[in-house]
Legacy VTK file of the C-alpha trace (Angstrom):
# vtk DataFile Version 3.0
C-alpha trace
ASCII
DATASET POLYDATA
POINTS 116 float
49.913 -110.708 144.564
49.921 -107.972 141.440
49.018 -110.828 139.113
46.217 -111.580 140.982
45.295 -108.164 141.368
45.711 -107.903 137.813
43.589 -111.131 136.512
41.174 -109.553 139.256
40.967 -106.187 137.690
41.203 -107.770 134.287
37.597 -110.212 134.967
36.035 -106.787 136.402
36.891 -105.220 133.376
35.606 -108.331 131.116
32.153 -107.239 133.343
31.607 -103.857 133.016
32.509 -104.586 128.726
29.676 -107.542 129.107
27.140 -104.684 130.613
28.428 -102.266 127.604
27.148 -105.118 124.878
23.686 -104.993 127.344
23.620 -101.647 126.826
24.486 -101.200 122.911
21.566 -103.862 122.593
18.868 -101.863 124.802
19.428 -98.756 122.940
19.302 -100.539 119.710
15.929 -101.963 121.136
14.832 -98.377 122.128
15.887 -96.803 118.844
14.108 -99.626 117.098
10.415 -98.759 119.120
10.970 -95.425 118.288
12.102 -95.652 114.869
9.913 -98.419 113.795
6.298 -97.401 116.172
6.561 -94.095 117.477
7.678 -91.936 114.652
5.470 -93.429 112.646
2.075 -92.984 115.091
3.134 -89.352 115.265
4.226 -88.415 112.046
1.618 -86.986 109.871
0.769 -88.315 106.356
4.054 -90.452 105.820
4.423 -94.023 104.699
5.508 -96.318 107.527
6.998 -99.115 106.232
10.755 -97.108 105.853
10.502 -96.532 109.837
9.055 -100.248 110.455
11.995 -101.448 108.439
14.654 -99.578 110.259
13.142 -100.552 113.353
13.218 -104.023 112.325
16.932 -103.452 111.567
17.793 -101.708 115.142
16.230 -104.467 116.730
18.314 -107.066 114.556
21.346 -104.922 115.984
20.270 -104.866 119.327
19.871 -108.718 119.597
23.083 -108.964 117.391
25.039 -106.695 120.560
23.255 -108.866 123.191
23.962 -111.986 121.868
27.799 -111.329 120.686
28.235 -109.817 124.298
27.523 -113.379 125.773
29.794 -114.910 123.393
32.559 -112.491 123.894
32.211 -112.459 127.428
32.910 -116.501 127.400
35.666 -116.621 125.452
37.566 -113.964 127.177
36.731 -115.264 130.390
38.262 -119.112 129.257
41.220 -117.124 127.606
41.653 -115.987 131.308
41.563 -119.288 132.412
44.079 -120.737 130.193
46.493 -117.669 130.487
46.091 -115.938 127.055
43.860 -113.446 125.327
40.833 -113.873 123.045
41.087 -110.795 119.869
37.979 -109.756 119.216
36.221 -111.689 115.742
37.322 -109.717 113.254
33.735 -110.518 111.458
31.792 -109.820 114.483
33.626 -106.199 113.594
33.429 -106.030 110.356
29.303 -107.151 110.746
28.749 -104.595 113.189
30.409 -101.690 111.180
28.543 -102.933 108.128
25.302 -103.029 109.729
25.872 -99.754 111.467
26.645 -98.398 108.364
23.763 -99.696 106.797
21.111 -98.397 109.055
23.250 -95.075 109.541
22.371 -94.441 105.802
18.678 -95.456 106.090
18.577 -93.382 108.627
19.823 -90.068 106.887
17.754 -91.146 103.801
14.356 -91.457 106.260
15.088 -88.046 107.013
16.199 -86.759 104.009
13.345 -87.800 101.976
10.866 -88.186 104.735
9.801 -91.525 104.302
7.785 -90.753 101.982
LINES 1 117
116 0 1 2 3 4 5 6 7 8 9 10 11 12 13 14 15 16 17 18 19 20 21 22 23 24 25 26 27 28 29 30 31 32 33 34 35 36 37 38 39 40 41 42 43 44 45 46 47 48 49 50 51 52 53 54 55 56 57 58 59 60 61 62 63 64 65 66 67 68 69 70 71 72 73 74 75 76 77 78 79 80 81 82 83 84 85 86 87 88 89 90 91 92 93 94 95 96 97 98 99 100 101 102 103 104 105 106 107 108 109 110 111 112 113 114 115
């Protein structure tokens, strides 16, 4: 009974960390609208294209979290099947660090230097 308890606990768990990868990607989406559209439409006298470009980027992330989700969802789900556990991609990791990173620093230089 506790295993299946556990495997049960353990696929509601692999759920709620499918819905987390949903929600990474949404926020990336709504960081990229207001990054790459709004800022710009209410900013006065600055040079868009560094806010369309890291709204382009956010929105690269946010189908990057959405899409890995799905793919890490399935794998831990067969590892469950078959008895074992599925590590996470250790370049899935490293990309996301790297890209988070990347956009953390265009971000700080955007408001450092104002996009301008």
């Amino acid at each position: 009974m506790e295993d299946v308890d556990a495997t049960r606990r353990t696929r509601l768990a692999n759920e709620r960390t499918f819905l987390a990868w949903w929600r990474s990607g949404l926020t990336a989406f709504a960081v990229a609208i207001g990054a790459g559209k709004l800022v710009p439409a209410v900013a006065d006298d600055v040079d868009a294209w560094p806010y369309e470009l890291l709204g382009a980027g956010f929105a690269f992330l946010g189908v990057a979290f959405v899409g890995y989700g799905w793919v890490r969802q399935r794998a831990v789900e067969r590892a469950l099947a078959a008895g074992s556990y599925a590590p996470p991609s250790g370049l899935a990791v490293a990309l996301f660090t790297v890209g988070g990173v990347v956009l953390g620093l265009g971000v700080l230089l955007v408001v450092v230097f104002g996009g301008d």
